[in-house]
N, C-alpha and C positions, 0 to 999 in steps of 0.2 A: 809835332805831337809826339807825346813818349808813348811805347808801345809796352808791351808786357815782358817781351822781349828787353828792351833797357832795363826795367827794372831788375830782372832775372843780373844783368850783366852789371848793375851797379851793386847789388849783394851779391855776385863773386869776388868784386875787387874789393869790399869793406876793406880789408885787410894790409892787402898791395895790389896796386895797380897794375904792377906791371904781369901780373901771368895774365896769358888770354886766353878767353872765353871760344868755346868754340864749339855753343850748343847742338849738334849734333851727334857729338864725341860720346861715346858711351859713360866717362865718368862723369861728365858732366848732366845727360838724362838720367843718371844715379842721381847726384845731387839734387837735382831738382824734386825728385820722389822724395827724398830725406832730407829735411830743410837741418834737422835738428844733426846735420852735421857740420855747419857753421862755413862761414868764408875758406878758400883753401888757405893755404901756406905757404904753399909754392906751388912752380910747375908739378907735369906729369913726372916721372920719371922711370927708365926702363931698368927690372931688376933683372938678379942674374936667368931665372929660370925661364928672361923672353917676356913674361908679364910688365903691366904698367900700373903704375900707384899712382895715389897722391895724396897727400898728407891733408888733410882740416883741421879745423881749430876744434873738432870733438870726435876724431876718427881718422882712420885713413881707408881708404876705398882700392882694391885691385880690382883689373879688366882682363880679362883673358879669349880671345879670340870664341875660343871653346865655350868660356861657363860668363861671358858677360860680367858685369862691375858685381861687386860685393863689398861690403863692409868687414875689413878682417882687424881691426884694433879699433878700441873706443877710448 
């Protein structure tokens, strides 16, 4: 039986398959709040300032220990 959970996991990958879902991650509870920021792009990835991104097909979202995900480019 498919769960809600699957679906969540089959609209991450529209895009590519291969990044993983790893709904507890805080960008990914971002994502879920904001649908209208699209399948990602790619993986996470860690910038210089220690923070982690990730690129969407309508945004990119940073997480910071401190201030949690945000949407910082549309």
């Amino acid at each position: 039986m498919t769960t809600l959970d699957d679906l969540w996991q089959m609209r991450w990958n529209a895009i590519n398959t291969e990044i993983p879902y790893a709904p507890d991650a805080g960008i990914a509870r971002f994502w879920r709040e904001h649908p209208e920021l699209g399948s990602p792009l790619g993986g996470e990835l860690t910038l210089d300032d220690g923070s982690v991104a990730q690129a969407f097909a309508n945004g990119i979202v940073r997480w910071t220990p401190e201030e949690g995900a945000a949407q910082v480019a549309a």
